[in-house]
C-alpha distance (Angstrom), angle and dihedral (degrees) to the residues before:
residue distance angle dihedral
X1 . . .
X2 3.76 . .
X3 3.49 98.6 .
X4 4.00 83.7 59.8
X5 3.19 89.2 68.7
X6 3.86 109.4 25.8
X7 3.16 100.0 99.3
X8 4.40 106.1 39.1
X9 3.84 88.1 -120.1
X10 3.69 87.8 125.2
X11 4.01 91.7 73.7
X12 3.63 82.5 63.0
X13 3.86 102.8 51.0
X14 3.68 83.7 46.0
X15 3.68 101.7 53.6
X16 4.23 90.6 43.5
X17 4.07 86.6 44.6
X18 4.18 85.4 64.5
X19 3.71 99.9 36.4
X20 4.19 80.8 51.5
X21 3.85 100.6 43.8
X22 4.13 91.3 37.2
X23 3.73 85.6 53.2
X24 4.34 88.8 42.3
X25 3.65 84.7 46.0
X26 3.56 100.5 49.2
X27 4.56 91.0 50.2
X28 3.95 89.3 49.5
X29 3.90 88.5 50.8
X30 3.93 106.6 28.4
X31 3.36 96.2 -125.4
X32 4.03 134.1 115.9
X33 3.47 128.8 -32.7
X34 3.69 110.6 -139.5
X35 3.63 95.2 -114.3
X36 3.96 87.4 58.6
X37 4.05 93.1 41.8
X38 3.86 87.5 58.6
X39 3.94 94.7 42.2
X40 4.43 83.0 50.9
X41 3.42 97.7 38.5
X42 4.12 86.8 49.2
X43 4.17 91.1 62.7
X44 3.94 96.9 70.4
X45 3.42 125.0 71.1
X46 3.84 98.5 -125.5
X47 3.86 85.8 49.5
X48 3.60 105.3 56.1
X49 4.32 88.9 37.2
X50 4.06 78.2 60.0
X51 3.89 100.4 43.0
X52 3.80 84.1 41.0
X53 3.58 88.4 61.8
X54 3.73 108.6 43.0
X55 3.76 86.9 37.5
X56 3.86 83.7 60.0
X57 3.32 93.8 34.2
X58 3.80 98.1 64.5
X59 4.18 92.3 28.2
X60 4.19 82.2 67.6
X61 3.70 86.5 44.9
X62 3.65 106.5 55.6
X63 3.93 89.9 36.1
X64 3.63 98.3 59.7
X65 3.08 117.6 94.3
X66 4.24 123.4 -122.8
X67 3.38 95.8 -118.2
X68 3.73 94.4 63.7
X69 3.83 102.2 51.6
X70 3.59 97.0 145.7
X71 4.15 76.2 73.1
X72 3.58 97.3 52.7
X73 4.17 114.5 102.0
X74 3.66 86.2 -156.2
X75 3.34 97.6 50.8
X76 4.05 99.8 45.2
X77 4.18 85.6 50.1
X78 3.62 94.4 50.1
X79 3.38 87.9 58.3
X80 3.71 98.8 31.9
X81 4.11 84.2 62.9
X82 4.00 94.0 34.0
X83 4.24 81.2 59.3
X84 3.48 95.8 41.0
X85 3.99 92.9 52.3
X86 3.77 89.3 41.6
X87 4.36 88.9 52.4
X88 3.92 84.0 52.3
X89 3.75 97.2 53.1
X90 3.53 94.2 57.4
């Protein structure tokens, strides 16, 4: 099981595993590719403030570097929730 996730490629499978079933989902139902839910969602103002973000958001997290990952937002929220869940256990 640690060889799974040695190596962080899991991130990956998981992030093409949505794209793929969103895209599965959305041809069973008719409905909106992803590709056209992001190009929609980017013509109202609250939309594009929240794709702004998250686009952000995860630009800042695959450019810095893993040496620095007092830096990283994903990092510092992992273990912002990992502490918070650990406080409620108690």
């Amino acid at each position: 099981m640690r060889q799974l996730f040695a190596h962080g490629w899991h991130g990956w499978v998981l992030v093409i595993a949505v794209m793929v079933g969103w895209d599965i989902g959305a041809i069973w139902a008719k409905g909106e590719t992803i590709t056209a839910w992001t190009r929609n969602a980017g013509t109202h103002p609250l939309g594009r403030w929240l794709l702004f973000a998250v686009f952000g958001y995860v630009l800042v997290h695959l450019l810095i570097p893993g040496t620095w990952p007092t830096y990283d937002p994903l990092d510092r929220l992992y273990a912002l929730i990992r502490d918070a869940f650990r406080r409620a256990q108690r």
